[in-house]
C-alpha positions as CSV (number, residue, x, y, z in Angstrom):
1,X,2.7,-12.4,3.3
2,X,1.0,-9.1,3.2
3,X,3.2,-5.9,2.9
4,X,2.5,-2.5,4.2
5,X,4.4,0.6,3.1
6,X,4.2,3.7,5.2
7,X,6.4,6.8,5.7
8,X,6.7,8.6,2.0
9,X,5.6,12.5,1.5
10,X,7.2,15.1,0.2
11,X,10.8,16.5,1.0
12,X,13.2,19.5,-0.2
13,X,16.4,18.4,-1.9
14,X,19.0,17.3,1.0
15,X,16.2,16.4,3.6
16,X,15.3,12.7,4.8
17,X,12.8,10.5,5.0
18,X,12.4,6.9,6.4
19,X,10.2,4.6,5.1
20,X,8.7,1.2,6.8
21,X,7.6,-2.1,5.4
22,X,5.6,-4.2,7.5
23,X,4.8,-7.7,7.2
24,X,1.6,-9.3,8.1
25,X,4.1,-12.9,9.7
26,X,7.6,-13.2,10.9
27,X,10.8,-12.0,9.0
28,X,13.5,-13.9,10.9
29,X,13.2,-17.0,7.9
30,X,12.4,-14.4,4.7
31,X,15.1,-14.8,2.8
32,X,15.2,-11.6,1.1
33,X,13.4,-8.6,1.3
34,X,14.3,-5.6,-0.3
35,X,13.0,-1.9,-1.5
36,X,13.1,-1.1,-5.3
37,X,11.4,1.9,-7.2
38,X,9.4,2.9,-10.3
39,X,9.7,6.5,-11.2
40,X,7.1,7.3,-14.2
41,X,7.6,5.9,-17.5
42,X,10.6,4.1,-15.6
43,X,11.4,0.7,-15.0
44,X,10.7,-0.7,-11.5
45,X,14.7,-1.1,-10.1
46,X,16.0,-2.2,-6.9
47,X,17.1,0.3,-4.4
48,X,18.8,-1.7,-1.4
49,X,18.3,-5.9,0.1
50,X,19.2,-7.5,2.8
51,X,18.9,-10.8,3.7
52,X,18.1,-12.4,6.3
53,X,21.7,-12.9,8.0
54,X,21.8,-9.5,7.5
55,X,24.2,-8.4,4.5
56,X,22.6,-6.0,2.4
57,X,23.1,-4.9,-1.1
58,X,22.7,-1.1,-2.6
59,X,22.3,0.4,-5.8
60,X,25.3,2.6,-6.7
61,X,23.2,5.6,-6.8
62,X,22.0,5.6,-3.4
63,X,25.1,4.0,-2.0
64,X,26.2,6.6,1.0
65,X,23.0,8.2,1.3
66,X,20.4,5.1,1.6
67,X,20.4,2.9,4.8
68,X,18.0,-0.4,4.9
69,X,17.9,-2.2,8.3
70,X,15.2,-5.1,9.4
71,X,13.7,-5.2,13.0
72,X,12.7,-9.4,12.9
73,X,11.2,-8.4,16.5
74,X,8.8,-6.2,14.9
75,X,8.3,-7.7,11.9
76,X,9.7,-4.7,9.7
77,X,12.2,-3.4,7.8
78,X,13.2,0.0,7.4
79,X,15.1,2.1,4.5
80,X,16.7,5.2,6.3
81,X,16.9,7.9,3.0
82,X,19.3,10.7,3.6
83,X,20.7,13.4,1.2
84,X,17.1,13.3,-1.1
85,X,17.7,13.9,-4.6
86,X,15.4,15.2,-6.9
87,X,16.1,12.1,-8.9
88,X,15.1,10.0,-5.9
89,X,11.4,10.9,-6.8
90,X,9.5,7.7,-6.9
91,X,7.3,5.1,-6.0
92,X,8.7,3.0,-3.2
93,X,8.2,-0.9,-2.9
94,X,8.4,-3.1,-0.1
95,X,9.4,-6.6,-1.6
96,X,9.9,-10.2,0.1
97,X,11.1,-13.5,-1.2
98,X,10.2,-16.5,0.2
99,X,11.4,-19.7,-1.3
100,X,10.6,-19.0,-5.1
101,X,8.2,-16.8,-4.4
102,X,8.0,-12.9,-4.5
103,X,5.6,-10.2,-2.6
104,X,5.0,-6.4,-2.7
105,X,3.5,-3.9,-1.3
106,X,1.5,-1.2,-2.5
107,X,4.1,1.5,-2.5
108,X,4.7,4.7,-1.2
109,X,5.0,8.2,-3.2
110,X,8.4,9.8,-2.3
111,X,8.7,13.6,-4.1
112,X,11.5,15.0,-3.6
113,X,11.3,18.7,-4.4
114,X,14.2,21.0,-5.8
């Protein structure tokens, strides 16, 4: 599966931003797909899941503020990103798992600006 990011720029501190994933097939039988990021010099970490029931999982620091939602109809998931902080700053990625194996995307920049 193919996996296209879209939706990143730059933002002031407190603003929003929602970025897209979408898939090149069908996401109703994906088991997983999540966003993580990779700031520089930074470890890539994960950001928010969900699964394909729909339960999704997010990292303490974006609890509150972070919102990821799937659209199976489009064939897209979504991560809704309130509040920015200037730690938020990253390189966004799309991932999917399907069976034992995992896809990204390219990534999206997201600045955040203080």
């Amino acid at each position: 599966v193919a996996l296209v990011e879209s939706g990143g720029g730059l933002v002031q501190a407190g603003g929003s931003l929602r970025l897209s994933c979408a898939a090149s097939r069908s996401i109703f039988s994906i088991n997983v797909m999540g966003w993580y990021r990779q700031a520089p010099g930074k470890q890539r970490d994960l950001v928010a899941e969900i699964a394909n029931w729909g339960a999704t999982t997010y990292a303490d620091s974006v609890k509150g503020r972070f919102t990821m939602s799937r659209d199976n109809a489009n064939n897209t998931v979504y991560l809704q990103m309130n509040s920015l902080k200037s730690e938020d700053t990253a390189v966004y990625y799309c991932y999917a798992q399907i069976g034992r194996l995992g896809y990204w995307g390219q990534g999206t920049q997201v600045t955040v600006s203080s």
